[in-house]
TORKOL-4160 file (C-alpha; in steps of 0.2 Angstrom, whole numbers, padded with zeros to 4 digits, m for minus):
411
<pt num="1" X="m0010" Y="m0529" Z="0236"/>
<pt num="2" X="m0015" Y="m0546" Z="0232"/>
<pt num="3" X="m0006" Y="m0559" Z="0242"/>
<pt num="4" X="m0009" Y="m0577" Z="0238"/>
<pt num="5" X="m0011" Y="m0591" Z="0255"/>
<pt num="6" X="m0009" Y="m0608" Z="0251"/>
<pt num="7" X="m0011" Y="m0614" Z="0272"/>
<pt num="8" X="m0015" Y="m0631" Z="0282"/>
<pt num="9" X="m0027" Y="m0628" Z="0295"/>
<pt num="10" X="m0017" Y="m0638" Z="0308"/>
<pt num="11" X="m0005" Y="m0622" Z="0311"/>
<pt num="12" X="m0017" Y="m0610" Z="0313"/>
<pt num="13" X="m0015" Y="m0612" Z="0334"/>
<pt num="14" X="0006" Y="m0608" Z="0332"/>
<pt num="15" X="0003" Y="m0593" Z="0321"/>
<pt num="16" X="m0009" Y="m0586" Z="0331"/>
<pt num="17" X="0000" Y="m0589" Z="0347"/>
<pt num="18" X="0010" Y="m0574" Z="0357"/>
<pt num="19" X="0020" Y="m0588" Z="0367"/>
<pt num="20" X="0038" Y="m0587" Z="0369"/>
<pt num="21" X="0043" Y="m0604" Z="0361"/>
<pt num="22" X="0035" Y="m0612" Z="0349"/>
<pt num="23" X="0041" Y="m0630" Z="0347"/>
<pt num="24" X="0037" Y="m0641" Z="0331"/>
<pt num="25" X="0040" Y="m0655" Z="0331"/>
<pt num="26" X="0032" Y="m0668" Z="0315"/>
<pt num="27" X="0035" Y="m0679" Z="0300"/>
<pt num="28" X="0042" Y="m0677" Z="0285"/>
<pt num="29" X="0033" Y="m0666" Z="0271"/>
<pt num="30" X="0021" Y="m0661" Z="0285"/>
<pt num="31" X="0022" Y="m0643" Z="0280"/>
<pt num="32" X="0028" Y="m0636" Z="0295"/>
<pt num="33" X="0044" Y="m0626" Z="0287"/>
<pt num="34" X="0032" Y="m0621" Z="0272"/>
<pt num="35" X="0022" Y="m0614" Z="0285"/>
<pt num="36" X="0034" Y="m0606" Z="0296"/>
<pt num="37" X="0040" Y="m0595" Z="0283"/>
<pt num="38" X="0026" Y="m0590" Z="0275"/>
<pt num="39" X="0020" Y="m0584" Z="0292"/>
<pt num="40" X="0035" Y="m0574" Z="0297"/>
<pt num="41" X="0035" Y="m0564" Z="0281"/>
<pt num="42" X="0015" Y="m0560" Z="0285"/>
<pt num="43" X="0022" Y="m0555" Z="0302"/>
<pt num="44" X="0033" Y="m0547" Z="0297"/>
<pt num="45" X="0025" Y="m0539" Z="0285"/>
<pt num="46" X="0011" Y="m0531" Z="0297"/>
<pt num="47" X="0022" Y="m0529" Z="0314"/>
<pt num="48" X="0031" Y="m0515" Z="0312"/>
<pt num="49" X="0047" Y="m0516" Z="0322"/>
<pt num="50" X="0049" Y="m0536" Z="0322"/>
<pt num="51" X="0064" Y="m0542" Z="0315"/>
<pt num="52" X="0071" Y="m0561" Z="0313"/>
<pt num="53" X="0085" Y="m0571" Z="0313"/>
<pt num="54" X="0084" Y="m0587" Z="0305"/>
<pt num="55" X="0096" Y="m0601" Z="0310"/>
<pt num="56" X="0104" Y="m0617" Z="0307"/>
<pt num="57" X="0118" Y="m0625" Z="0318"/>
<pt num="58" X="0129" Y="m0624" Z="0304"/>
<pt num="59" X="0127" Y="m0607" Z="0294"/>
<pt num="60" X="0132" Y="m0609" Z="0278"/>
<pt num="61" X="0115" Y="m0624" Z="0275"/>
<pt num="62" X="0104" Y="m0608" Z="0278"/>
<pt num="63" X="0104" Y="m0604" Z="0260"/>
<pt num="64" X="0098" Y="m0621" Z="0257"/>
<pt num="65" X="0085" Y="m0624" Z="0269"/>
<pt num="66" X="0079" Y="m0607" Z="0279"/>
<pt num="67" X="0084" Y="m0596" Z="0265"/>
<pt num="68" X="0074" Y="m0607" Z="0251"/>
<pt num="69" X="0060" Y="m0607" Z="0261"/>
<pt num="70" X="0057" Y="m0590" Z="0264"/>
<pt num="71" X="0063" Y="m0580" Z="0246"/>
<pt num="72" X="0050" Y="m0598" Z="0240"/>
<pt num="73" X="0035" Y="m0592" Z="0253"/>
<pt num="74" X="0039" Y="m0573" Z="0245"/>
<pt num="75" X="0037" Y="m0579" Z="0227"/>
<pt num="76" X="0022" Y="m0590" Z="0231"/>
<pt num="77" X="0013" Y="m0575" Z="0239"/>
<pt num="78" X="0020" Y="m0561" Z="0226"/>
<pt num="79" X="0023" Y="m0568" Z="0210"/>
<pt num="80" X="0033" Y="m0557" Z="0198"/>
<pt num="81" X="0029" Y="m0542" Z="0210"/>
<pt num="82" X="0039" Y="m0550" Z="0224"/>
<pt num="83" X="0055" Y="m0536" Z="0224"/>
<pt num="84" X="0040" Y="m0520" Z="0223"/>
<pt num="85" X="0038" Y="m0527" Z="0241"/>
<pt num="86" X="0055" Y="m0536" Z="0247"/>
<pt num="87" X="0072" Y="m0534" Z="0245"/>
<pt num="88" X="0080" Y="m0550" Z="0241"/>
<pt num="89" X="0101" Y="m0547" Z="0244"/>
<pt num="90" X="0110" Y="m0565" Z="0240"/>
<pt num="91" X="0128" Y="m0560" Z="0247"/>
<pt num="92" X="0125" Y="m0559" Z="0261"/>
<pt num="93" X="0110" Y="m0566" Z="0265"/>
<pt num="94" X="0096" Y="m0554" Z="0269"/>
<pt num="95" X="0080" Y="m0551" Z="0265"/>
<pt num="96" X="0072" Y="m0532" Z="0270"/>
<pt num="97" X="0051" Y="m0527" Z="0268"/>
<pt num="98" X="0052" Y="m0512" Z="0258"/>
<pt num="99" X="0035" Y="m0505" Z="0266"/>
<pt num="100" X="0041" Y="m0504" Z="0285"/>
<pt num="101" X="0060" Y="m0509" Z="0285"/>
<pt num="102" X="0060" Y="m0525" Z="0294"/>
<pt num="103" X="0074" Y="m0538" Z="0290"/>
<pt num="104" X="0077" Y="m0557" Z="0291"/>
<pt num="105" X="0095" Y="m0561" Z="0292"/>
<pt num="106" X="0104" Y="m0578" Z="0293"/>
<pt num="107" X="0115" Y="m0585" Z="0304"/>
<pt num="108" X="0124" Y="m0603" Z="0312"/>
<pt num="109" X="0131" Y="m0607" Z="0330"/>
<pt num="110" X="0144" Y="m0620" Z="0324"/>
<pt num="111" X="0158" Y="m0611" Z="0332"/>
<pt num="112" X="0162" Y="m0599" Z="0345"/>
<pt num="113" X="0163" Y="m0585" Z="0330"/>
<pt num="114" X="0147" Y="m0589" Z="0325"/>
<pt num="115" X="0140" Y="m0585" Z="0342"/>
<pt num="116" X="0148" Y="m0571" Z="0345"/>
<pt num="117" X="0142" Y="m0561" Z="0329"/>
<pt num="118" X="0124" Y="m0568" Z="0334"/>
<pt num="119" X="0127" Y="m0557" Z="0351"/>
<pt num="120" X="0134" Y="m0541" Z="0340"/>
<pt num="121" X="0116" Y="m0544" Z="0328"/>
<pt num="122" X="0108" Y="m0525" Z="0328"/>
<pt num="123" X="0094" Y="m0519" Z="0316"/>
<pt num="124" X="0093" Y="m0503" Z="0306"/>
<pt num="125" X="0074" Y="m0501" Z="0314"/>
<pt num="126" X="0065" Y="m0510" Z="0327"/>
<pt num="127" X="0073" Y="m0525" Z="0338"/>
<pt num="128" X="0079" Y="m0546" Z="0336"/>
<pt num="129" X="0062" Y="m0552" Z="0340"/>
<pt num="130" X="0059" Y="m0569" Z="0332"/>
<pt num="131" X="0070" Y="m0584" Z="0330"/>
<pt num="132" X="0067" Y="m0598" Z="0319"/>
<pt num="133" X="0077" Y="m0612" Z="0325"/>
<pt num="134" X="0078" Y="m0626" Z="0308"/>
<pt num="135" X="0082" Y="m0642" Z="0310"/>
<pt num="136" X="0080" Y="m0638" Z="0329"/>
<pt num="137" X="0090" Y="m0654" Z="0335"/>
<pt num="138" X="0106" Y="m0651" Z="0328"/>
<pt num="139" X="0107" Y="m0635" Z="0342"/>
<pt num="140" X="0111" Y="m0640" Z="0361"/>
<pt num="141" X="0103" Y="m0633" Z="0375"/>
<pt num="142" X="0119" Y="m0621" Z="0379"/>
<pt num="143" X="0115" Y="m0613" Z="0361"/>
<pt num="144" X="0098" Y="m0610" Z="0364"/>
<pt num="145" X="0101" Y="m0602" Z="0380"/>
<pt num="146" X="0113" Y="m0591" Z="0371"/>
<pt num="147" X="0100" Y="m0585" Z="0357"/>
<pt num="148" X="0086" Y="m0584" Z="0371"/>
<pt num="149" X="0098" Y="m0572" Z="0381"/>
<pt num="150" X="0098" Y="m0560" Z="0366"/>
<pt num="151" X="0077" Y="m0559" Z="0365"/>
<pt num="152" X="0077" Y="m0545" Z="0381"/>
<pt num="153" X="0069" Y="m0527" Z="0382"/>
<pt num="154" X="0055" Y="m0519" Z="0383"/>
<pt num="155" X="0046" Y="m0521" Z="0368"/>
<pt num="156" X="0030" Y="m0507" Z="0361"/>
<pt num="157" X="0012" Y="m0513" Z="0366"/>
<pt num="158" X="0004" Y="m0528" Z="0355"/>
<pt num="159" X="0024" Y="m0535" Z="0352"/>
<pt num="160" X="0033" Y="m0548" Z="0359"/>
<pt num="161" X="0044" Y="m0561" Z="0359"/>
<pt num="162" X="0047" Y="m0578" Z="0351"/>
<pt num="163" X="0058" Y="m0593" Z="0347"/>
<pt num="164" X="0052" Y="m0606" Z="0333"/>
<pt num="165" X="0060" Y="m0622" Z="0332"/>
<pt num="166" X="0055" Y="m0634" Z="0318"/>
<pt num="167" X="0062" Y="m0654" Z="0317"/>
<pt num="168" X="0062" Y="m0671" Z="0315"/>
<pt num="169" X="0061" Y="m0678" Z="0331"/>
<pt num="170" X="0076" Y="m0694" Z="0328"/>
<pt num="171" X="0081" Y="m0694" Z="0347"/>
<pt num="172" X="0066" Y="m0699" Z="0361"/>
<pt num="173" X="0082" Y="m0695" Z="0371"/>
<pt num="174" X="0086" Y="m0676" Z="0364"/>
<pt num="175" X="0086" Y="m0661" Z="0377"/>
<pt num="176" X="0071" Y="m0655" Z="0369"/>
<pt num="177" X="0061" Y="m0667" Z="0373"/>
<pt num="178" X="0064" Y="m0667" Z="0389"/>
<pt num="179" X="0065" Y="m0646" Z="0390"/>
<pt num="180" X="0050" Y="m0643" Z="0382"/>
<pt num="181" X="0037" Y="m0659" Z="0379"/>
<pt num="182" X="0040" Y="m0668" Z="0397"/>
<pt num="183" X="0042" Y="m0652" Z="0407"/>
<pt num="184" X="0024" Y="m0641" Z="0406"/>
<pt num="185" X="0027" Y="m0624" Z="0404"/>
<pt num="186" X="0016" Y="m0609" Z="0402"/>
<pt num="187" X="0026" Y="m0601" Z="0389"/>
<pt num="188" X="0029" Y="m0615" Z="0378"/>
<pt num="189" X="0017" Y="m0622" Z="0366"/>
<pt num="190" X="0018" Y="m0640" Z="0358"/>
<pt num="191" X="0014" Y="m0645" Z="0341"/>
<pt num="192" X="0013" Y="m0662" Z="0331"/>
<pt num="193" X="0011" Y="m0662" Z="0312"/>
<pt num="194" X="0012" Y="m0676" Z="0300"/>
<pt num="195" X="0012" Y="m0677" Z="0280"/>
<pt num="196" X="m0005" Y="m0685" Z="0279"/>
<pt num="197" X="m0013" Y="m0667" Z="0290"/>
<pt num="198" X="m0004" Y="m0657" Z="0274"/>
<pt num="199" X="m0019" Y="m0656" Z="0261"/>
<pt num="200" X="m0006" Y="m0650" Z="0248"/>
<pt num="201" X="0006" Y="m0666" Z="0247"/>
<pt num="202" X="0003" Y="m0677" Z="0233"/>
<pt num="203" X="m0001" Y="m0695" Z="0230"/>
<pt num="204" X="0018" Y="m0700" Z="0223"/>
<pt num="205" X="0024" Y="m0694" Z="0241"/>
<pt num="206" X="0011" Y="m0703" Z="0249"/>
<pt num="207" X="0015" Y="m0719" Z="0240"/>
<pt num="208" X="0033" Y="m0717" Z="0246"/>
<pt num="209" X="0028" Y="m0715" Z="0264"/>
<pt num="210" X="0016" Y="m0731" Z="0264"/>
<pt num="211" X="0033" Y="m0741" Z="0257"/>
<pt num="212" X="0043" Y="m0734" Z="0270"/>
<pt num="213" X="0030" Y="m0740" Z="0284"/>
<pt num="214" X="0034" Y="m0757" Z="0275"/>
<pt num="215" X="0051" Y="m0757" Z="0274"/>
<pt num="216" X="0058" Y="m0746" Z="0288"/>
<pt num="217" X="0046" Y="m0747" Z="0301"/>
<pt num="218" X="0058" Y="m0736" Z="0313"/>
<pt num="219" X="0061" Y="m0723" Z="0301"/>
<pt num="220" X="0043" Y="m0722" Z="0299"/>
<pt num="221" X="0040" Y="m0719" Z="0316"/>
<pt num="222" X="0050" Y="m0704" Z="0313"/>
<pt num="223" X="0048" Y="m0697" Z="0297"/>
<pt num="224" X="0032" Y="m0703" Z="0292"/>
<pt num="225" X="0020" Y="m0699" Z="0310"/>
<pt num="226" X="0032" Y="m0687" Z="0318"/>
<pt num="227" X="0034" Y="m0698" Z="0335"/>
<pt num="228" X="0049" Y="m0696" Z="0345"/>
<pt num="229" X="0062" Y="m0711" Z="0340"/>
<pt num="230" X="0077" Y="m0717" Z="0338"/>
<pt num="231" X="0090" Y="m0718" Z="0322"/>
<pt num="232" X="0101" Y="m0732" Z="0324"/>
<pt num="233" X="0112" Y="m0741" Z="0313"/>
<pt num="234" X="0120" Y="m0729" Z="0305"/>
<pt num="235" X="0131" Y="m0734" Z="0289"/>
<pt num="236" X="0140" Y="m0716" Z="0289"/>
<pt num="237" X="0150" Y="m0706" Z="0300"/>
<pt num="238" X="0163" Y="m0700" Z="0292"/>
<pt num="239" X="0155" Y="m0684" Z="0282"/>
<pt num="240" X="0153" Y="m0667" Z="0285"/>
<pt num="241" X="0143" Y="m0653" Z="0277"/>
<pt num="242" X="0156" Y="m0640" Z="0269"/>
<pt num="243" X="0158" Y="m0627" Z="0255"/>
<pt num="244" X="0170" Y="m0636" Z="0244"/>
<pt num="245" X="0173" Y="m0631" Z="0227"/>
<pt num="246" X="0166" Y="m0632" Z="0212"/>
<pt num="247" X="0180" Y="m0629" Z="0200"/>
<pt num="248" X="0185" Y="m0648" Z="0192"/>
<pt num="249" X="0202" Y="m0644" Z="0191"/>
<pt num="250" X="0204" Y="m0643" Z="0208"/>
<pt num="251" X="0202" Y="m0661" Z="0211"/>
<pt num="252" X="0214" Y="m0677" Z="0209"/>
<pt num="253" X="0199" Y="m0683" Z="0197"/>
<pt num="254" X="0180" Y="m0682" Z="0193"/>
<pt num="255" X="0168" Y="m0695" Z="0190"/>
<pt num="256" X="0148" Y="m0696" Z="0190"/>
<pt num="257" X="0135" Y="m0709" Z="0198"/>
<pt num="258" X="0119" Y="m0711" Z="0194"/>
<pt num="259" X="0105" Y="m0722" Z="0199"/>
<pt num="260" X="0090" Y="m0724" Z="0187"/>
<pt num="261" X="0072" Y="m0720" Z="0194"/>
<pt num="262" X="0057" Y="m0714" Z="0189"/>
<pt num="263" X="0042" Y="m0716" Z="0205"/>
<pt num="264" X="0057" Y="m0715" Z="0215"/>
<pt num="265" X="0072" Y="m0702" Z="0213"/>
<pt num="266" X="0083" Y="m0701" Z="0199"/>
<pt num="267" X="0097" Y="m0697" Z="0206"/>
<pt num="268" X="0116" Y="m0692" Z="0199"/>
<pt num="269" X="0129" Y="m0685" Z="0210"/>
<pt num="270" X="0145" Y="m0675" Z="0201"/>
<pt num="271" X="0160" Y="m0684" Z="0213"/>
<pt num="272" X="0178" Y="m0676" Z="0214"/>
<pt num="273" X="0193" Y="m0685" Z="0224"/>
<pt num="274" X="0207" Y="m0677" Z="0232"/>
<pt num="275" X="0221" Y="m0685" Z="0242"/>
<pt num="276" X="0210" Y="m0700" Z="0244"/>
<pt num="277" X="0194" Y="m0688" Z="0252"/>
<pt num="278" X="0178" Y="m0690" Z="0243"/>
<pt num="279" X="0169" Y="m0673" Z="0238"/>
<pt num="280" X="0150" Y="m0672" Z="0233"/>
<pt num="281" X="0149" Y="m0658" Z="0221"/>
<pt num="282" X="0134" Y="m0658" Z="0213"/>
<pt num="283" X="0118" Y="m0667" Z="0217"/>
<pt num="284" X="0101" Y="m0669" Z="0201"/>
<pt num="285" X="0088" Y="m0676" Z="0209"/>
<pt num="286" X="0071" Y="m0680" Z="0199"/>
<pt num="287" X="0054" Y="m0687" Z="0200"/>
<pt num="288" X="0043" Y="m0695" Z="0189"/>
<pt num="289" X="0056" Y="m0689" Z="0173"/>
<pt num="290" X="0060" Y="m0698" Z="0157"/>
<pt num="291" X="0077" Y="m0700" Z="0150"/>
<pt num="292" X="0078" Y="m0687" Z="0138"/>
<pt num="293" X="0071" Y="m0675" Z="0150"/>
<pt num="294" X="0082" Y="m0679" Z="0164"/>
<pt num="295" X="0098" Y="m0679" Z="0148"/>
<pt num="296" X="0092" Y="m0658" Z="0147"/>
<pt num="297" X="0094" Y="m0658" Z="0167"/>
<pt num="298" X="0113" Y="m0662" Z="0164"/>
<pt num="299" X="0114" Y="m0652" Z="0152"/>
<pt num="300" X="0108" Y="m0637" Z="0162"/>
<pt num="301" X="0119" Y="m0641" Z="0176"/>
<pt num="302" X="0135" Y="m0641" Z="0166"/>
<pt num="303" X="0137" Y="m0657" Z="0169"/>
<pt num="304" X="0155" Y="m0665" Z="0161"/>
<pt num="305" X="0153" Y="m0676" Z="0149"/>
<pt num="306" X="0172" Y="m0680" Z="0146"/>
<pt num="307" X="0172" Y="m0692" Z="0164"/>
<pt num="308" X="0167" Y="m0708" Z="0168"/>
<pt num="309" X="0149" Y="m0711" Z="0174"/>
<pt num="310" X="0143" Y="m0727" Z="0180"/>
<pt num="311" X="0125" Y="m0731" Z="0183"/>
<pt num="312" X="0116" Y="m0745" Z="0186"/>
<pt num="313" X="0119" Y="m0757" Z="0176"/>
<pt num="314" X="0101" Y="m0766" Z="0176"/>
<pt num="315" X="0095" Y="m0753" Z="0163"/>
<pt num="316" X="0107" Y="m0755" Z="0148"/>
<pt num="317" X="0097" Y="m0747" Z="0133"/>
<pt num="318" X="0098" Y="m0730" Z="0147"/>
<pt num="319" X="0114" Y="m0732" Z="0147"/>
<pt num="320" X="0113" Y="m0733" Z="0127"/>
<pt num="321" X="0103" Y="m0716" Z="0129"/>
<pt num="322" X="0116" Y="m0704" Z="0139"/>
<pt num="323" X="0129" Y="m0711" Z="0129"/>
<pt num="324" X="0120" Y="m0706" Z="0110"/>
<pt num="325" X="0119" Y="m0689" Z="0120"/>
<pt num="326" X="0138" Y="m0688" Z="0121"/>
<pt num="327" X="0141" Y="m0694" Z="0138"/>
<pt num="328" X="0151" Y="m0711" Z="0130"/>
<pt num="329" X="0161" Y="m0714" Z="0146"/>
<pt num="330" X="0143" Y="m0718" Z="0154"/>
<pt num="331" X="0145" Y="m0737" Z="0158"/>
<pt num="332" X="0133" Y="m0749" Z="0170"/>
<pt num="333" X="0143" Y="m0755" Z="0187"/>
<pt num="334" X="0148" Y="m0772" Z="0187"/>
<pt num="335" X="0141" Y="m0780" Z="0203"/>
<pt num="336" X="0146" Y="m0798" Z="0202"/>
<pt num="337" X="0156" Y="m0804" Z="0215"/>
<pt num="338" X="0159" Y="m0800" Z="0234"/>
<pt num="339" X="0171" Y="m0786" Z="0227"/>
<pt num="340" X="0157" Y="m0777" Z="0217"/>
<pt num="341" X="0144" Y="m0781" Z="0234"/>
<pt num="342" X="0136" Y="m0766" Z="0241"/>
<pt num="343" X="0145" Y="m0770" Z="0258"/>
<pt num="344" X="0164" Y="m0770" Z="0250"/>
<pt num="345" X="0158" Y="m0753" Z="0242"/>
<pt num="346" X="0151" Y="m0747" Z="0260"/>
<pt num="347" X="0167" Y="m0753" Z="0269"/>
<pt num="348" X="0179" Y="m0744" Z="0255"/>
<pt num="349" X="0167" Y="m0727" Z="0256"/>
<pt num="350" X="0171" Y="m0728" Z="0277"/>
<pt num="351" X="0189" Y="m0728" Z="0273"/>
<pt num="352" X="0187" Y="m0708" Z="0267"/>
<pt num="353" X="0182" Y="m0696" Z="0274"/>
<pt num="354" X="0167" Y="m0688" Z="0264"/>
<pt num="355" X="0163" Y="m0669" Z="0260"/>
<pt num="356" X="0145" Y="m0664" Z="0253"/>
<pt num="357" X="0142" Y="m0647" Z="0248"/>
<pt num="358" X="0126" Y="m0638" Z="0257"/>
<pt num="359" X="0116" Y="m0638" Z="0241"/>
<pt num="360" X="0117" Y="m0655" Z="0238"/>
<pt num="361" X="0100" Y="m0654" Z="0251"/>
<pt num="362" X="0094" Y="m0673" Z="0246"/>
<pt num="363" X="0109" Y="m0680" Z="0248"/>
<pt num="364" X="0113" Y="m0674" Z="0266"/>
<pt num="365" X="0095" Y="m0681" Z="0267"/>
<pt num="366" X="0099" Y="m0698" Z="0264"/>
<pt num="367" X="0117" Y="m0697" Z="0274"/>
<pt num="368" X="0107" Y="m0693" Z="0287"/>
<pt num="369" X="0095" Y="m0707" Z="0289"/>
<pt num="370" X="0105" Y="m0722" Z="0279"/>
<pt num="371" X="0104" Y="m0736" Z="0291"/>
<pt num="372" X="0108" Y="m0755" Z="0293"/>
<pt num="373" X="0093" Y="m0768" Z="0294"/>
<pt num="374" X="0088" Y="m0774" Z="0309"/>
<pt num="375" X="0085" Y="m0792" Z="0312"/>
<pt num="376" X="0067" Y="m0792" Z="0320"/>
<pt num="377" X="0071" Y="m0806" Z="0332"/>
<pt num="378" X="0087" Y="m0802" Z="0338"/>
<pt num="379" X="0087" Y="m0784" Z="0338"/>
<pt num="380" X="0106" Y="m0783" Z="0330"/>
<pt num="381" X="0108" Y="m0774" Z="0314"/>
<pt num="382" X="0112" Y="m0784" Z="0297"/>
<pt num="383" X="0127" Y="m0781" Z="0285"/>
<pt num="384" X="0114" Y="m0773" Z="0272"/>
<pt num="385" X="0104" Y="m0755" Z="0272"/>
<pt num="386" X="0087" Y="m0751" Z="0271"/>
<pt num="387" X="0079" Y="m0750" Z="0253"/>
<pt num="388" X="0072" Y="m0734" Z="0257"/>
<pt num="389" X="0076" Y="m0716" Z="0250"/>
<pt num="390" X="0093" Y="m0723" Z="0246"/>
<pt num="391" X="0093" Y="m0717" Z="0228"/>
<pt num="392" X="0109" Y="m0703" Z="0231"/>
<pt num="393" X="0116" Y="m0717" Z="0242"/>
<pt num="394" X="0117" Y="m0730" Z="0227"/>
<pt num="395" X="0122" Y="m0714" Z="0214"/>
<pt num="396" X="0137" Y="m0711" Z="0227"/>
<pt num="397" X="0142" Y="m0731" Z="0226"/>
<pt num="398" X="0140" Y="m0733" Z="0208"/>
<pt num="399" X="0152" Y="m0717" Z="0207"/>
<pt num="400" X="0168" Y="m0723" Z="0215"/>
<pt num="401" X="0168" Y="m0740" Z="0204"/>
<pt num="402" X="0180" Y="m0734" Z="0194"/>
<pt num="403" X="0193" Y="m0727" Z="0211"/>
<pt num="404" X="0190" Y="m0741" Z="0220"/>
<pt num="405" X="0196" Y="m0754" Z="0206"/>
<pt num="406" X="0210" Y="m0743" Z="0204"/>
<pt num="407" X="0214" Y="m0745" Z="0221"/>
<pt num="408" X="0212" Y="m0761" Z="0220"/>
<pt num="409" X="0224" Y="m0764" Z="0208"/>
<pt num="410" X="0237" Y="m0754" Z="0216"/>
<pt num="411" X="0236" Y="m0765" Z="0230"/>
């Protein structure tokens, strides 16, 4: 069989190692979940008897994130000959090597039914003998002893076992740093990646970067060279990740928000309200796109064009565009005024609590890291955000112009 690698030389040292954790830490787009999965289905693959489990604190963002990886590493590799050598079973999630048998399954540790069915996990052949741990700091330490309990046994000669754990490291004061980076240990090995050691990003990303080193030094320090940091200042609290439906007439009402962009995201978020909760549906979110091609994106996602979407109103001949397309309740946001102030749309957006469904992966992006300025001198945060990867974040504002005026005016 012909199988296509596409792989930075900076991993070659954790795929080759037989250590019992293998701890990742590194920037954004570094290439270190690209890598991981890719490698686990080589491993998998070759070792007969291996088996994996692939994990996110909450389950249901696997499809999303762990899932999306691997079935994307399979397709890389095989092409339109990917199911002659893996089965790929969407409900529930599963993937099975046809050749010898072994399986990667998904699973969460939100809840204490979650752990359990991890410690109930048995395979049709072989044992549990690889972890991959994704997004590694939304576990705590008691979960990871949980899932290192369930690695025992004696294994056949040449196996063995191995937990991965990939991440962003956004807390210099997280468990696993102290654990695993400031503790040596025989059995763990280290790694730091960034984006500039993966040779397959491209040049638009590496623009982004070099504005975020401008304009968010901190995150930077995170996101951008992987160092342990810090994420403070955080504008929102008050939203969880959660499969919420997608049928529009189960909500109060629907509106849509989008913010223009073309070197960075153009972003639209599809919006329902229900007894005054906000519920992110449905997330487009495109680079480097003209109009008419992002119009087709819409299109394709079903997108409703009977509701109200309010964009940025510094571009009106767009606006002219989606309307000619039959969206002619798209209007630009009216931001005159302390009431149409980023701030007053921030403060009414804390006053609700926020739902985003899982697949909506940009937009948890940007919930996650969408923080207050600091004042340099004074170290205390400023009443206005960070202009960086902020595009869902102003969609999601422009969005609820049209609740929050009638809010207004019942008040």
């Amino acid at each position: 069989m012909n199988i296509k690698i596409q792989a930075n030389p900076c991993f070659k040292e954790v795929n080759q190692s037989q250590l019992r954790y293998i701890v990742m830490k590194g920037s954004a787009g570094s290439g270190k979940s690209v890598d991981t999965a890719q490698n686990y289905i080589l491993r998998l693959m070759h070792d007969k008897g291996r088996n994996l489990v692939a994990m996110r604190k909450s389950d249901i963002t696997n499809r999303d994130s762990t899932f999306a990886e691997l079935t994307g590493a399979l397709y890389r590799m095989f092409g339109d000959k990917t199911e002659r050598y893996w089965k790929i079973n969407r409900s529930p999630l599963q993937l099975t090597c046809k050749a010898n048998g072994n399986q990667i399954i998904f699973r969460g540790m939100n809840d204490d039914r979650q752990r359990e069915k991890l410690k109930s996990i048995t395979f049709p052949k072989g044992k549990l003998t690889d972890v991959w741990l994704e997004e590694a700091t939304e576990f705590t330490q008691a979960d990871l002893e949980i899932i290192d309990d369930r690695l025992r046994g004696e294994l056949p000669v040449g196996q063995f076992y191995q937990i991965r754990m990939t991440f962003n490291p956004v807390n210099k004061n997280h468990w696993i740093k102290k654990v695993f980076f400031d503790m040596p240990d025989d059995n763990v090995l280290t790694h730091h990646s960034t984006y500039l050691m993966n040779r397959f990003i491209d040049d638009a990303y590496k623009a982004r970067m070099e504005r975020r080193m401008r304009v968010d030094p901190e995150g930077y320090l995170i996101y951008g060279l992987g160092e342990w940091g810090e994420i403070g200042g955080l504008i929102l609290h008050n939203w969880e990740i959660k499969e919420i439906s997608q049928n529009l007439n189960d909500y109060d009402d629907v509106a849509i928000g989008q913010d223009f962009g073309f070197n960075h995201a153009n972003a639209i978020l599809l919006l329902g309200t229900k007894d005054d909760d906000i519920y992110i549906l449905d997330e487009i979110y495109l680079f480097e796109k003209d109009t008419s091609e992002i119009i087709q994106e819409a299109i394709a996602h079903a997108l409703p064009r009977n509701k109200d979407m309010w964009c940025d109103s510094a571009e009106p001949d767009r606006i002219k565009m989606w309307q000619k397309a039959g969206f002619y309740r798209a209007e630009g946001v009216n931001k005159g005024g302390s009431a149409g102030s980023v701030k007053a749309q921030i403060d009414w957006l804390k006053q609700r609590h926020i739902y985003v469904h899982p697949h909506c992966i940009n937009t948890i992006a940007e919930m996650q890291q969408w923080k207050w300025k600091k004042d340099e001198k004074t170290g205390e945060y400023l009443d206005e955000p960070v202009p960086f990867q902020d595009d869902a974040m102003a969609a999601l504002r422009y969005g609820i112009e049209g609740w929050r005026k009638t809010a207004g005016w019942l008040l």
